[in-house]
C-alpha atoms as one frame of an Amber mdcrd trajectory, in Angstrom:
protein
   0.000   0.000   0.000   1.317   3.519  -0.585   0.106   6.716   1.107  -0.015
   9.768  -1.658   0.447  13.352  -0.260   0.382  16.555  -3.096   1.575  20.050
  -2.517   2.331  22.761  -4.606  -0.735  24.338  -5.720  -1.407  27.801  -5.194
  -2.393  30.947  -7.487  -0.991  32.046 -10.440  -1.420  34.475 -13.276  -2.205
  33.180 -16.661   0.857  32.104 -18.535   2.862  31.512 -15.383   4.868  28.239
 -13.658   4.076  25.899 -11.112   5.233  22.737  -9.790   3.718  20.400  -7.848
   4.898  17.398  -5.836   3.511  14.406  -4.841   5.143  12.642  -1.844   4.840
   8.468  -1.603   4.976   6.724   1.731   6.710   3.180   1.603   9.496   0.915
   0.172   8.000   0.413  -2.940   7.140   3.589  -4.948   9.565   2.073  -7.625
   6.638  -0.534  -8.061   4.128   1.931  -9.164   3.479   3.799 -12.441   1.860
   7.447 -11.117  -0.192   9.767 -12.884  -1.457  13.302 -12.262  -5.309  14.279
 -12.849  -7.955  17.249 -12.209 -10.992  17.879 -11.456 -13.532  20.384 -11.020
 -16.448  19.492  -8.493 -19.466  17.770 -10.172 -17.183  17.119 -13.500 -14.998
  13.650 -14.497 -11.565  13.639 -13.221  -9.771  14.419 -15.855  -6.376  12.695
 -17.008  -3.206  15.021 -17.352   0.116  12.920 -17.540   1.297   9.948 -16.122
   4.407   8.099 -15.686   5.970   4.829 -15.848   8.096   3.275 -12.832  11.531
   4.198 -13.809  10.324   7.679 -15.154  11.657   6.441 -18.674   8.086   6.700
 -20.562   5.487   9.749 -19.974   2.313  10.225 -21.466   0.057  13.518 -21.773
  -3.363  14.579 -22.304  -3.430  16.321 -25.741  -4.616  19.481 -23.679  -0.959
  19.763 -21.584   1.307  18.986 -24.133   4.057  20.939 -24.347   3.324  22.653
 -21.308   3.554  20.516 -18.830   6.090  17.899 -17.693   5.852  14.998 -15.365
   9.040  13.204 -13.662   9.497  10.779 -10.743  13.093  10.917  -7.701  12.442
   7.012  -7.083  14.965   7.860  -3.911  13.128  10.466  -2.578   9.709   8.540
  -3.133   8.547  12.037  -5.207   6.961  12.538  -8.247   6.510  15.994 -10.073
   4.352  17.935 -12.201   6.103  21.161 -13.836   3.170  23.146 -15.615   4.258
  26.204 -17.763   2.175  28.260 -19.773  -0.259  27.838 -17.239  -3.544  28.727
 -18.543  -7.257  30.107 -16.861  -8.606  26.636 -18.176  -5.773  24.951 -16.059
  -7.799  25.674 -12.944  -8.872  22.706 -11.023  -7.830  20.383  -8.389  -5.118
  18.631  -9.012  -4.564  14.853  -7.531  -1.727  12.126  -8.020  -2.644   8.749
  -8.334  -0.626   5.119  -8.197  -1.114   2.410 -10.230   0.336  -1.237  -9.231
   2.513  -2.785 -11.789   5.278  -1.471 -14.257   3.485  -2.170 -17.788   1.228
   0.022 -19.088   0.398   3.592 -18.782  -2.450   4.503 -18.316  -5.168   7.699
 -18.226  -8.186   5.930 -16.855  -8.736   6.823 -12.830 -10.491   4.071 -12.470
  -7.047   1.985 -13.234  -5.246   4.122 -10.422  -5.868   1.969  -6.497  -4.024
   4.918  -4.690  -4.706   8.588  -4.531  -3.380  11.719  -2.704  -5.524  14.542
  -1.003  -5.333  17.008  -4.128  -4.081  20.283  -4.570  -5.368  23.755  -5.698
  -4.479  25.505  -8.428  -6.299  28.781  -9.953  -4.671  30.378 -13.055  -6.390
  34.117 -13.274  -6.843  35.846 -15.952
């Protein structure tokens, strides 16, 4: 089991920076793929990026490309989220997610057993 705790979010203008962290509790964060996703209350969480275990295969929603960036510290049990660019449309709550294994990506929550808490960010215009 892995504990998932996000921070990072906060207010920005439009077309600035943020990065967000997720921290992992336990031995075996190197056994997960992670992913980052959003949501705005009463909508679908929303896939943004997500990761394979060793950090050497990423995958983005078409929305984020190019703007954002998602890596893993397997020895600091930490993965990352850089968004650039950052747009009004970015605003949402942001949440990481782990998935067991070390095959596929994947940008379906419902594949994901293990989320964090979630984070804020607001992007004003």
């Amino acid at each position: 089991q892995v504990q998932l705790v996000e921070s990072g979010g906060s207010w920005v203008q439009a077309g600035g920076s943020l990065r967000l962290s997720c921290a992992a509790s336990g031995r075996t964060f190197s056994s997960y793929n992670m992913g980052w996703f959003r949501q705005t209350p009463g909508k679908e969480r929303e896939f943004v990026a997500a990761i394979n275990w060793n950090g050497g295969t990423t995958y983005y929603a078409d929305s984020v490309k190019g703007r954002f960036a998602i890596s893993r510290d397997n020895a600091k049990n930490i993965v990352y989220l850089k968004m650039n660019s950052l747009k009004p449309e970015d605003t949402d709550v942001y949440y990481c997610a782990a998935k067991p294994g070390r095959l596929l990506l994947s940008a379906t929550h419902t594949s994901y057993d293990y989320w964090g808490q979630g984070t804020q960010v607001t992007v004003s215009s």
